[in-house]
Every structure is written in C-alpha cells, then in structure tokens.
N, C-alpha and C positions, 0 to 999 in steps of 0.2 A: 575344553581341555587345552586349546591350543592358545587360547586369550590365558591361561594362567600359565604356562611355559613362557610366554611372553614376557607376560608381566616381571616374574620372576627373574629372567632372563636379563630383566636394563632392574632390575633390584639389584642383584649379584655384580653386574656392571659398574653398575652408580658403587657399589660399595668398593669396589677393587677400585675404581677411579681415587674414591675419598681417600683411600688407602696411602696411594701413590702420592698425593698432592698432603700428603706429612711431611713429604722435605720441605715442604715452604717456609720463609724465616719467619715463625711467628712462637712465640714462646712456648716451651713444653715441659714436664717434667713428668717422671716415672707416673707420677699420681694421676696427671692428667692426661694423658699416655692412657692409661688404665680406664680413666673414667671414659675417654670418648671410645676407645675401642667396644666397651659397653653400650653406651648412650647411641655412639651412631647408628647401627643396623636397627634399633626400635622408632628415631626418630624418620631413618628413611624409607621406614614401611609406614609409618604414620602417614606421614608427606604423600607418598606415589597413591596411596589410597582417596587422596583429594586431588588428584593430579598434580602436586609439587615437587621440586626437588629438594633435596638436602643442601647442593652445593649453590641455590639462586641466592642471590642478597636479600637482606630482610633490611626490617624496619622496627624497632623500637616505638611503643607508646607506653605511655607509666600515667595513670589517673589515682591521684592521693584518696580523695574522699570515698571512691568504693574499694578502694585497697588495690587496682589491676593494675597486669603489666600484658599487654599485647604483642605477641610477635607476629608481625605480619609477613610475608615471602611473595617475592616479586614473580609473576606469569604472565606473556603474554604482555609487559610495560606496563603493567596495573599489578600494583599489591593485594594480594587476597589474603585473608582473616586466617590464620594459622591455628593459633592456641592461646587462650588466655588465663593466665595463671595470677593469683590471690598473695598480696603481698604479705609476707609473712609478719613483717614489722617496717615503718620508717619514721622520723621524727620530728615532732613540734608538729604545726597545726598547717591549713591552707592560708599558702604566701609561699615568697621568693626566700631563699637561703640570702644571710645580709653579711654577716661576719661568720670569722673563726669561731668555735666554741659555742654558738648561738642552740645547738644542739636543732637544728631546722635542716629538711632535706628539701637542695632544691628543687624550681620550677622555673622551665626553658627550653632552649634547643640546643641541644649538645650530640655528642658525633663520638665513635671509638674509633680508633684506629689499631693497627694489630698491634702495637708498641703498649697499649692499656691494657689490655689481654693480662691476668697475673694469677696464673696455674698454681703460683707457692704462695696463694692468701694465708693468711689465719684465716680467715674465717673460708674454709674448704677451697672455692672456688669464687673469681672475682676478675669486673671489668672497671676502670676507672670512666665515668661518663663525661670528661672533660670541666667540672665546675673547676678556677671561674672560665667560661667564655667570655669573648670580648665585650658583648655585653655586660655582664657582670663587672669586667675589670672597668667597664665605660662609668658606672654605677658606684665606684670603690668597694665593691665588696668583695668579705674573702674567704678564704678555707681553701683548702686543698683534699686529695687523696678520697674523694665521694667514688661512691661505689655502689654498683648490683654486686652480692654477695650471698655466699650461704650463711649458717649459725645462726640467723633468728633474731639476733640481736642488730640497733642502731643507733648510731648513736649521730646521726646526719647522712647513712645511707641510705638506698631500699634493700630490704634484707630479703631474702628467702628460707626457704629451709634446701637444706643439703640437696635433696632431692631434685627440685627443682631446678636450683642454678645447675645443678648439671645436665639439664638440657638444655638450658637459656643458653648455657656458655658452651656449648659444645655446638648449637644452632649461630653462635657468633665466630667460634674459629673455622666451622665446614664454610660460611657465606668469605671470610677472609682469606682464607684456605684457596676458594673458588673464583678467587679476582674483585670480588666486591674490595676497594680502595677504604672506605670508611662507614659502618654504620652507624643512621640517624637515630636520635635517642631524645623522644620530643617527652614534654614532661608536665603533667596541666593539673589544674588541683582541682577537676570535675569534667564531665564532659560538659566541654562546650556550646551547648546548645540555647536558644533562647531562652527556656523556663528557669535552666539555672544561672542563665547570665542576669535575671532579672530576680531571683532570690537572691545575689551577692552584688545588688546595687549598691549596698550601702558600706560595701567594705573597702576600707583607706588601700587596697590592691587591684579595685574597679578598673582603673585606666593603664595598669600594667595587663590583666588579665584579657582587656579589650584587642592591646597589640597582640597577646597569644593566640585567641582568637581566630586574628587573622590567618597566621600559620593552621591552625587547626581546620579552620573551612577550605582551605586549599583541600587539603589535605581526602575531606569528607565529599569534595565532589569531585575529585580527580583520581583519587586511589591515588595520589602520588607522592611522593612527601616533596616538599619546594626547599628550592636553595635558599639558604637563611643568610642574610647578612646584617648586620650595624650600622644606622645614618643616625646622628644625629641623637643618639642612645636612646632609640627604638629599634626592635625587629622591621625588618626592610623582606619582602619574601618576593621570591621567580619561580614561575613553576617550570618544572622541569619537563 
C-alpha cells in the first residue's frame, strides 16, 4: 500500500511539474493545449511503469522497410527502448531524398528543435525533421518542410494516424519542455545489421548506407545516440 502512494505521489508530482513548465517558449495552440493536457497524464503512467520520465530527452529512430518509428527516453545516460509505433504511410522506396517533388522520404541524421514543433499542421499535429541537413545541402539536394505528421497521408513525409502523432508530439514538447536543447531524429531504410547490409549489396545506395551505418552501430552498442557532423560529404560521428 505504501509503494503505490508512492508511486502515485512523484505521478501527481511529475504531472504538476509538466504542468508548470507550459510557460516554456515552444509553440502552442488551443488544439494542442488540449491534446497534451490529454496525452500527458497516459503517457507519464506509461513511462513511471518502466521506470521513465515524461520530462527525460528522447531519441528518434524511423526504419522505412518494416514501417517503425522508435522512441527511445534517456535513464541513467543510456537510452532505453520506450514505444514503437508503425508507420502509417511514407513515400518512394529505400534511398536518400534527392530533390524537390521527387515524392521520396528521407534517409539521415536530422535533429528538432522547439522552433519545428508546428501545433497548427494540417495534417493535425506535426514536427519539421530538419531535411535538407548539411549533408544534404553538401550533396545538392533539396525539398523542404519534411515532416512526422498525422492524417495518413505522404507525400515525402512519415505520416501517422492522428492518434499517434499525438503522442510522438507530445513525448517531443514534455522532452523540450524539460531542457532537452534538440532531439535526434536518425532515419535508415532497414535495420542495419549484417544480413541486411549483405541483401542490399547490390544497390547503387550501398556506400551511402555503409556511412549510415556507422552512426547506427554507435548507436546499437552504446545506447547513445553520437554527435553527427560533415567532412568531406560523409557522416563523420563522436560518441557522446
């Protein structure tokens, strides 16, 4: 009896805290206002049931070919495996996003900041994942305004259904909300492991996907995500 007074006790806490850190300057509107005052209290009993918080930083991962989007939350300097949710829809096939209009979602390391945060989507709720990055722009390619999003539809983003994104997007303004400066938003068109790096030998994307790669094996024996930077228009990775 007195472990669930407890428990309850930094629930109620952690929720009044979340509460409070709504001044923060990060975009808002009646809608989403509404949505997270929902959304929060179910995902921070989700959370405390694993021993996570609401307000730790996360981690983004998006794999095209089984359709997932991973949120991982930070514990203890290691990210642990949160929830992983089925993409509803995204577009063109396994490869990098090349141009405007190509109708292709990309594949990279991209990062949100609270400024891409966009409560007034059309399509319900919505993050801008930063394409192009400097890589990209190293590479000439282009397009703008990529997005996790609700409504099902894509036409170069990764979509959700409504439901969804509003937990994705309400687990990205509580981590913003909470000090996290920017979340990483890593992007691969399989998991990266041997058997399937050795099924997609033969595709003219091989030696792009190889530098991905790297960032993903960081990643798989660190629980960390690594600092991503551009030399030489390759991925350049530090772990953190």
């Amino acid at each position: 009896m007195k472990k669930s007074i407890v428990t309850i006790a930094f629930l109620v806490i952690g929720l009044f805290l979340a509460d409070i850190s709504l001044a923060a300057d990060l975009p808002s509107t009646r809608k989403s206002r509404r949505v997270l005052a929902k959304v929060r209290p179910i995902l921070a009993k989700d959370l405390l049931s694993q021993g996570l918080s609401l307000s730790s930083p996360i981690f983004i991962r998006i794999f095209k070919k089984s359709g997932e989007l991973e949120i991982w939350v930070e514990n203890s300097q290691k990210f642990e495996l949160f929830k992983t949710y089925k993409l509803c829809r995204f577009s063109g096939s396994l490869g990098p996003k090349i141009r405007l209009d190509d109708c292709q979602s990309p594949e990279g390391f991209y990062y949100v900041t609270p400024a891409q945060l966009n409560p007034a989507s059309q399509f319900h709720m919505s993050f801008n994942i930063g394409y192009p990055n400097s890589y990209d722009r190293a590479h000439g390619r282009t397009g703008s305004a990529l997005m996790v999003h609700g409504g099902c539809v894509s036409i170069g983003c990764y979509a959700m259904t409504d439901e969804k994104i509003e937990e994705i997007y309400t687990m990205a303004d509580a981590a913003l909300r909470g000090g996290q400066s920017f979340i990483r938003v890593h992007i691969f068109p399989f998991r990266m492991n041997k058997k399937n790096m050795e099924q997609h030998k033969e595709s003219k994307w091989y030696g792009f996907w190889k530098n991905l790669r790297q960032g993903y094996d960081i990643f798989e024996n660190e629980r960390k995500p690594p600092n991503v930077m551009v030399k030489g228009k390759l991925y350049i990775f530090e772990k953190t």
